[in-house]
N, C-alpha and C positions, 0 to 999 in steps of 0.2 A: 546447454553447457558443453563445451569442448576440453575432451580428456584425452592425455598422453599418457599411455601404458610404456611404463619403463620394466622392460622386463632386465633381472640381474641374473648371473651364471658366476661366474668366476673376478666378479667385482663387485666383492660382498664388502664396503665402506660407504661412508656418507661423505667423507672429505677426500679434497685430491681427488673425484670422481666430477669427468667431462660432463656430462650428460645435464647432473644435479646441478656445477655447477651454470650451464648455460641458462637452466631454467633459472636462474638467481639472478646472472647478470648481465643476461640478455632479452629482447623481446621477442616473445615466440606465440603470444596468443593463444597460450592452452589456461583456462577457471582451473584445469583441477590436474592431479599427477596423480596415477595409480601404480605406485611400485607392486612389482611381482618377483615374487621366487619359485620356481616347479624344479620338484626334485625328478629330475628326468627318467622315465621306465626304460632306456635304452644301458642308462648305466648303473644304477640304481635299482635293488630288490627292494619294493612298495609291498612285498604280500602282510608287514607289520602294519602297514597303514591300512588293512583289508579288517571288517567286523563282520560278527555274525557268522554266518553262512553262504557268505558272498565271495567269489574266488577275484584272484587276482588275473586281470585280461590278457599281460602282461609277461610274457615269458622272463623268468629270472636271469640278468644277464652275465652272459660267463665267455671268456677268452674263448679267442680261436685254437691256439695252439694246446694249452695243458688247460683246460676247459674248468679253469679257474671261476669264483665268484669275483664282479668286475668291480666291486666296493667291496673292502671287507669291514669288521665292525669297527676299527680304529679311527680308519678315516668319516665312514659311517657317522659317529661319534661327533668327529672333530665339524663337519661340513654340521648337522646338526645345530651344536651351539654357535657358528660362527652364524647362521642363518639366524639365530633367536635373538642373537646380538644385534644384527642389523634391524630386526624389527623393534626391539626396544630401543636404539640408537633413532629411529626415523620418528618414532613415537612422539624422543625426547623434544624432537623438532615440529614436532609440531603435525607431522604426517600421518604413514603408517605400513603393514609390509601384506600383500595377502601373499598365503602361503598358499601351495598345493601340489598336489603328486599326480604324475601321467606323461604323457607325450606333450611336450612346449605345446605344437602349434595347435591342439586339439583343447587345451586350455587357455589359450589364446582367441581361439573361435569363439568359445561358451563364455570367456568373459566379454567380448565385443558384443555380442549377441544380448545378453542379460540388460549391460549398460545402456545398449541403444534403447532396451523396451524400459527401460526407467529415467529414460528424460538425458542420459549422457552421449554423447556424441564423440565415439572413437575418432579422432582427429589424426592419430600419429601412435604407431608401434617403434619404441627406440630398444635397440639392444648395443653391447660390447660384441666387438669381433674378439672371436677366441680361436686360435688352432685346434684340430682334430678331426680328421672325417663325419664324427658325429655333429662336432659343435657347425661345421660349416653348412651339414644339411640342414640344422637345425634352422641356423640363418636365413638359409635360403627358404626353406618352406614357410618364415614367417614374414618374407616379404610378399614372396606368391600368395599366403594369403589374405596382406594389406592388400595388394590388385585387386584381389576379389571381391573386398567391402570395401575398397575405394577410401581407404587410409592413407597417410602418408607411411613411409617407413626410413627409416636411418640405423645404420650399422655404425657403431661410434667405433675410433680407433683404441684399440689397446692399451690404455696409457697407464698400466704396473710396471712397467721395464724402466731401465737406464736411463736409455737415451731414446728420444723420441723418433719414431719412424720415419719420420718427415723429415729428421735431422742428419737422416744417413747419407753417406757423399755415394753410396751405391745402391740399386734394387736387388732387392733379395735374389734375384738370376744371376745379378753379378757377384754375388759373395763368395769373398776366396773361402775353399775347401780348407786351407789352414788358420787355426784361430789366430795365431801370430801376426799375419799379415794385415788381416782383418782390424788388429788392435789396435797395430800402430795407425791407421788411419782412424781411431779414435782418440787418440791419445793429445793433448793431456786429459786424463779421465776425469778430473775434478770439475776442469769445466763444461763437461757437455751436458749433462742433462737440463732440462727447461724447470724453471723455477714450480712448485706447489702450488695448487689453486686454492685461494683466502677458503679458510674454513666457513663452513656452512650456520646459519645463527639462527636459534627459532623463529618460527613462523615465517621465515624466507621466501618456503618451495610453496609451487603451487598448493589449494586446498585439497586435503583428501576426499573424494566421495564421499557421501552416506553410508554408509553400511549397509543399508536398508536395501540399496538400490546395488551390491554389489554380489552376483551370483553366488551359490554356496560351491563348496568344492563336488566336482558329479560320483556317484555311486562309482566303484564299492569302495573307495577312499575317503578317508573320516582323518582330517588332519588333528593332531592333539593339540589344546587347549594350555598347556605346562612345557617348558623347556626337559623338564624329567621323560615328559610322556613321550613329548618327538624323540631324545635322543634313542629311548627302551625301544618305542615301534622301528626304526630304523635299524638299530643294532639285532634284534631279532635275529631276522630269517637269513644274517650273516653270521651268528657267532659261535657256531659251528664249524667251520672249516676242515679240522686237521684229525683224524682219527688218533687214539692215540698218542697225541702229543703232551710233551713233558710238562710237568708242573712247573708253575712262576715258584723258582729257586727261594728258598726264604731270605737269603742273604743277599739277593738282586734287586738293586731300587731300578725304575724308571730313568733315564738321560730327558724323557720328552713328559711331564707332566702336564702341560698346557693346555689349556683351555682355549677353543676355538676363538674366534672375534674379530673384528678390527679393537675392541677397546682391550682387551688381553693384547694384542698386538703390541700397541701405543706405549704400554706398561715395560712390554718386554724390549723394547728399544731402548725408553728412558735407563730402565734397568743396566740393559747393556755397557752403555757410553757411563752412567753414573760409579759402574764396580769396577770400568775401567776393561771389560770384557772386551768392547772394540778396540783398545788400544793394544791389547796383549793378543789379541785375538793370530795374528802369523803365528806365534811360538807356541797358543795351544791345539789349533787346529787340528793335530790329528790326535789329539786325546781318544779314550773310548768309555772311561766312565765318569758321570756327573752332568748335569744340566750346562756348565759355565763352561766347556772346554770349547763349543762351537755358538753358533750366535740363536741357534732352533728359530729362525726367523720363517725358514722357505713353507712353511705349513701355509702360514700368513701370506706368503708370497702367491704359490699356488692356486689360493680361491681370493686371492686380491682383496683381502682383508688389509694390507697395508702396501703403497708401492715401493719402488725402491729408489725413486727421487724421494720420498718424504726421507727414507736411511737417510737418503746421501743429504737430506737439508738439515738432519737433526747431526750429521757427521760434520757439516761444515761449521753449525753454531758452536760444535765444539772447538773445531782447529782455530775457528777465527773468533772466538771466546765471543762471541754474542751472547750468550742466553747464560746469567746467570746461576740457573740450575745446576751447568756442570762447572763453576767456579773452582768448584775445591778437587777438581780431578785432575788428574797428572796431566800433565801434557796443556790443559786449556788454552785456548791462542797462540800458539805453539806450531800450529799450521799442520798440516797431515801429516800423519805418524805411518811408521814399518805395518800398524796395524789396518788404519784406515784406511789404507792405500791395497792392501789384501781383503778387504770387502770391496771395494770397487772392483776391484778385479773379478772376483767372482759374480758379480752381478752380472758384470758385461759378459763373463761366460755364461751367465743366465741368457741374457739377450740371443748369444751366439747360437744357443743352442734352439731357441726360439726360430732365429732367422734360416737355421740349417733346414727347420723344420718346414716352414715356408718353401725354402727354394727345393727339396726333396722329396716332398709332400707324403704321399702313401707310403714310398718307399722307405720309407721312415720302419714300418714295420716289417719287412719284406725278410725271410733271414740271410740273401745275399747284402743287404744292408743297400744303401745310397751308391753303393762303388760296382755294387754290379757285378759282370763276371767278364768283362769283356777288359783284359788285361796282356790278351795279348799270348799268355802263354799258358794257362791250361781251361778246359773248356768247363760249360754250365755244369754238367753232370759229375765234373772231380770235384769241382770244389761244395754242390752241396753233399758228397759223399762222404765228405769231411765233417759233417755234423749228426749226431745219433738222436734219435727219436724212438720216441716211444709207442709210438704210433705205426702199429701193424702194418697197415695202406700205404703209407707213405717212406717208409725203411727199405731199403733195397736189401736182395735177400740173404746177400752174406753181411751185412752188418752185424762188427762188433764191437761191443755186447750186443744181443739182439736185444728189440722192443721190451722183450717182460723183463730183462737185467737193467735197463735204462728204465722202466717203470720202476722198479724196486731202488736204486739209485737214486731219482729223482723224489723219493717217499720220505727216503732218508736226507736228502738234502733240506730238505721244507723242513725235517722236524729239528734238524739240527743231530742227529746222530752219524756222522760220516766216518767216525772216527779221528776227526783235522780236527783240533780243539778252536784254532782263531775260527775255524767258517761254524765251526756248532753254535759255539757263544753267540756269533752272529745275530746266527737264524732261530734264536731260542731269543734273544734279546727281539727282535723284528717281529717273530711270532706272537711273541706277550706283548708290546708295548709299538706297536706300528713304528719302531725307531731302528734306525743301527747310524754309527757313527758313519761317516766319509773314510776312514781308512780302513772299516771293516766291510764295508758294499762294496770297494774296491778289490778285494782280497776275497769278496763272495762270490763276484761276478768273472773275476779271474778265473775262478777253482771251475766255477761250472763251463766255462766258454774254453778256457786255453787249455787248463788242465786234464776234463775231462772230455772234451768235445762235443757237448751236448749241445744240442739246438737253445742258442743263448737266449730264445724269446720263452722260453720255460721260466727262466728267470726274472726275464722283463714284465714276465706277469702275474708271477709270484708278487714280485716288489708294486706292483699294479694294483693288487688288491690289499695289501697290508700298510703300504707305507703313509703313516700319514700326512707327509707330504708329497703325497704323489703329481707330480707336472705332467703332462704326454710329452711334452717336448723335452723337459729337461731327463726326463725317465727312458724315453726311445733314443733317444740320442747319443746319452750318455753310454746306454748297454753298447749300441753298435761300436762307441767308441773303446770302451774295454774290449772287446770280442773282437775285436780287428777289421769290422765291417763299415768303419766308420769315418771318420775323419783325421782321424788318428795317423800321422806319416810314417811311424816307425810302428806300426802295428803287428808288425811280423814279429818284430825280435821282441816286443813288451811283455811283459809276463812276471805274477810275480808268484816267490815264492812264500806259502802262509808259514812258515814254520821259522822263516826267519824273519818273517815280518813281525810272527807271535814273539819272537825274541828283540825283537825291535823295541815295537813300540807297546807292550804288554809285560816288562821289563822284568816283573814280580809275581806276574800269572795270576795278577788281583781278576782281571776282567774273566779270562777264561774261567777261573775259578768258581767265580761266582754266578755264571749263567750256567753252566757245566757241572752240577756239584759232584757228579761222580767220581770227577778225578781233583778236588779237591784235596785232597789226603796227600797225593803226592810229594814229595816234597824235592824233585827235582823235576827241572822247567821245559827239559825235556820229555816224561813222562804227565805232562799237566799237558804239551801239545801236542802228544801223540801218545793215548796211552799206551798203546801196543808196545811199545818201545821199554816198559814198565817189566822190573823180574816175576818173575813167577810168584815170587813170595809177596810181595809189593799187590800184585795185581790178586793172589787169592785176598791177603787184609783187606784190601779195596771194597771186597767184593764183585771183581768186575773180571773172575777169568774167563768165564762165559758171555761175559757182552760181546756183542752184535761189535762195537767200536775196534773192539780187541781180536777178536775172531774174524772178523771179514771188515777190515779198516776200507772203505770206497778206495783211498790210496795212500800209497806209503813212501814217503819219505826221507831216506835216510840224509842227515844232515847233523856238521860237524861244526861248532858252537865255533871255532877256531877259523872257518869258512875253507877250510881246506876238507877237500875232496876223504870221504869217509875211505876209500880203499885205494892205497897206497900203489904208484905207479901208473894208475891208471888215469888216463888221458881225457881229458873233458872235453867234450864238441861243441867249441861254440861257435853259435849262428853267425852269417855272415849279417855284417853291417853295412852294407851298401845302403843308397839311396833307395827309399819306399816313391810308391808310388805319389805322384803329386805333391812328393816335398820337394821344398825349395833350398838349395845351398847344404842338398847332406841332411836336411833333416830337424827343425828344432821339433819339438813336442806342442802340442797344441797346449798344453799345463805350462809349457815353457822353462820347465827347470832348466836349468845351465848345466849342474853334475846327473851323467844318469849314472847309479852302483847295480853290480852285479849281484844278484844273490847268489850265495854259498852255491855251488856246485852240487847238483844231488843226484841220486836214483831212484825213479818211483816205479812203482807197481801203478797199476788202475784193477780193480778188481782182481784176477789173477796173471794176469798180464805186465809184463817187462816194460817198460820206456825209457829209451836210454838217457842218460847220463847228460843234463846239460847244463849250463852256463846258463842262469835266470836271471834276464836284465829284467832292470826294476827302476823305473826313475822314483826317484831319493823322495820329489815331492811331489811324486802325481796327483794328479785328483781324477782318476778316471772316471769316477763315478762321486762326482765332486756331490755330494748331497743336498741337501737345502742343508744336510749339516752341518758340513764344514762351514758353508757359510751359515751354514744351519741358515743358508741362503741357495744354496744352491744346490741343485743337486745336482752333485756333479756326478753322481752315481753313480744324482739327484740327485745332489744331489745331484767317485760318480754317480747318478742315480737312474732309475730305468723304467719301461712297463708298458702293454699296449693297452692302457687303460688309461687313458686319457693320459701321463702317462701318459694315453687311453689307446688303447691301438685301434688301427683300422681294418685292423687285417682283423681287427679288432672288433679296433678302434685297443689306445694310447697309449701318461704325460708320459715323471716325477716322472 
């Protein structure tokens, strides 16, 4: 009997997947299909899948740079049930999923090997081509070892994205550096993507093997029997992380409750288009608390638990009123809406960031970013002297703050204690709940890259190991793009200010509030975003005149509600607006807003140190770090969104 091992990664669905559907509706000459899932030991801590007295072979995988854990329990979690999903979805059909933990190609050997001594005949290893240094070795070692037992092998194309790779009028070498230009050779966006493949009907797919005849998973790994029992061993030897870190606030709900899946997925779609989420979706996108202000699709997105032609097919039934389901929702045949037209959008900056990732490969994690350093006017060594590390070795010797101040910095950045109420909440929301909104990863990634000048992949790996929607590509991409490293044309002058953005879009100090409860009490909005700013008597009621927030703020802020400059007379420097590098025509933004606004004029401190006095351009609707939130698709990070974890970095290794 001739068997096709489909091995699955990051194309955790049964429908709208290539592979499955060929074997359906085409002839391919394989009796039997063996899907497989391996939680990979490169990214992935297995020592919960370890029993007895038997250790784990497997070094725990942790970031290059802030030597991070490279899954942390959120995502852990989430990748868990979406995998338990798919094997009861394959089930329903008639199939089945074996699961198991290790290196791909080493459990790839042991099941080829097994099968042949029980009457099956490996015919053909299929997998999904995925981005990331690991994922491409991955590939490649499993065709070298189809060579070796004289398999066939096939790497199927990608097909979660947009628009189809084969559909693009350029090869990823030729992709302009600007998203803008990029787009309009997309455009109109409604019609490009290629239609959904006919859903899958039981008993379709090939037969499943015997069980009898399919190898068990090899020592010291013991896969659990319970979707309880995989998420507990998995979440394990992660959920630990953070010393010290704050308690989940009593008054704080979750924004990402979700349960992994393609079939959570399917629900949280119809969901969306039914409550009318997609169509309001531009006007609420940069919300910060509740589940309904972003689409929380990119989770989904990420491990290809749903694509984003199925969006865009379930988005068209609605505009072109097909599918009576969404009958009674605003807008129905109505044709694309202000809303609908703003998920496309950020998908294809999904795609974009995907393709950067492609034509820039490694350098994806590099911390000169994709641009390099060769600009013509100052050399390698100024510009990475411009970034602080914590990292004794690597810190040149007058750097300031030294190594152990930028350790103690970056302690408190992770727990959410900075003193900056929007980046606490943040990272105190991301900490507990692997979430943060798109306007707050924006304003996180800001604070640690432009504001304090920390080497931004501290960040990128932070968000690496917590977010759970972490991409490699949407996650690396995205940081470089906030950080100025990236593709970003006005990179120089972008920069935003958290304290007016906390007055922005946090209007009422509900969100700070309530991941922050310290300064809760407050009761003006100033003193909720920076308590330090709080009087003597305010901050003893508090009880906070001895915080760490209060006493040694990371930085400080002065800034006048009124946007006029806090000390009277004095003259603000703002940055020159010239042409950045590789823009075209002056400049647009890769987010494309039309208005950029300044932020309010300020003066900060960084630890105890002065910085002067500037003019904080801010475009109005960036997405730098577009998340899978905002489109709670995207991240624009991621998701804008960030990480060398897949993420994954390679410096890494990555996305999200």
């Amino acid at each position: 009997m001739k068997c096709v091992i489909c091995l699955l990664r990051k194309d955790l669905r049964c429908n709208d997947h290539p592979s499955f559907h060929h074997l359906v509706a085409e002839t391919h000459g394989y009796d039997n299909l063996l899907p497989v899932y391996v939680f990979p030991s490169h990214q992935i801590n297995l020592s919960g899948l370890v029993q007895g007295n038997d250790e784990n072979p497997h070094p725990a995988p942790t970031s290059y740079v802030g030597n991070y854990s490279r899954c942390g329990p959120h995502r852990a979690a989430f990748i868990g049930q979406s995998v338990w999903d798919m094997k009861e979805s394959l089930e329903a059909l008639g199939s089945g999923l074996i699961i198991r933990a290790g290196a791909i190609v080493d459990v790839v050997r042991d099941l080829a090997k097994g099968l042949e001594q029980n009457g099956y005949h490996v015919g053909a290893v299929w997998m999904t081509s995925h981005e990331g240094t690991e994922e491409k070795a991955d590939e490649k070692a499993v065709v070298s070892l189809c060579e070796e037992i004289g398999a066939d092998s096939k790497v199927w194309v990608d097909e979660k994205y947009f628009i189809d790779d084969r559909d693009l009028e350029q090869t990823h070498e030729e992709l302009p550096d600007i998203f803008t230009t990029y787009r309009k050779t997309c455009e109109p966006l409604r019609e490009k993507p290629r239609p959904v493949l006919p859903s899958l009907e039981a008993g379709s797919l090939p037969k499943f093997p015997d069980l009898s005849a399919i190898p068990p998973q090899t020592r010291p790994f013991v896969i659990p029997e319970t979707l309880d029992g995989l998420v507990e061993a998995l979440v394990k030897p992660v959920a630990s992380f953070l010393e010290n870190a704050p308690e989940f606030p009593e008054k704080a709900t979750s924004a990402h409750p979700f349960k992994g899946g393609e079939t959570k997925a399917m629900q949280r779609l119809l969901h969306l288009i039914q409550s009318e989420g997609m169509k309001n979706y531009k006007s609420t996108r940069n919300g910060l608390i509740g589940t309904e202000f972003s689409t929380k699709l990119s989770a989904y997105l990420a491990l290809g638990c749903i694509t984003a032609r199925q969006i865009h097919h379930h988005l068209l039934a609605y505009e072109d009123g097909t599918n009576t389901a969404f009958e009674k929702v605003d807008g129905y045949g109505a044709g694309e809406n202000e809303g609908t037209a703003a998920i496309r959008f950020e998908l294809l900056w999904r795609d974009y960031m995907r393709l950067c990732h492609q034509k820039f490969g490694d350098k994806l994690f590099r911390l000169e970013g994709f641009k390099g350093y060769e600009d013509g006017n100052n050399t390698a060594e100024d510009k990475k002297a411009k970034w602080k590390t914590a990292n004794k070795e690597r810190a040149p010797p007058d750097q300031s703050p030294d190594p152990d101040r930028v350790a103690e910095i970056l302690k408190r950045f992770n727990a959410g204690t900075t003193g900056m109420g929007l980046i606490d909440a943040a990272q105190r929301e991301l900490l507990h709940t692997g979430y943060a909104s798109n306007r707050a990863r924006q304003n996180v990634a800001s604070f640690l890259a432009k504001h304090l000048d920390i080497d931004w992949r501290y960040g990128a790996e932070w968000y690496e190991m917590l977010l759970v929607d972490y991409d490699v590509s949407s996650n690396w991409a995205n940081w470089q793009y906030v950080s100025g490293v990236g593709n970003d044309p006005r990179s120089e002058v972008r920069m935003f200010n958290p304290v007016k953005q906390a007055f922005d879009y946090d209007k009422d100090g509900e969100y700070v509030r309530s991941w922050v409860p310290e300064v809760a009490g407050f009761s003006k909005l100033e003193n909720v975003f920076q308590a330090w700013t709080a009087s003597e008597k305010d901050l003893e009621d508090a009880g906070l005149a001895d915080n760490i927030m209060v006493t040694d703020p990371i930085k400080r802020i002065d800034f006048s509600v009124d946007q006029k400059p806090i000390k009277p007379g004095k003259r603000p420097f703002f940055r020159r607006k010239g042409r950045s590098r590789g823009s075209a025509g002056g400049g647009e933004t890769s987010r494309e807003s039309e208005a950029n606004a300044v932020d309010a004029s300020s003066e900060a401190q960084v630890g105890n140190g002065t910085v002067a006095a500037v003019e904080v351009q801010a475009t109005q609707d960036s997405a730098f770090i577009r998340d899978s939130s905002a489109a709670g698709i995207g991240d624009r990070s991621g998701g804008t969104t960030v990480a060398p974890i897949m993420a994954e970095t390679t410096v890494r290794e990555e996305e999200g």
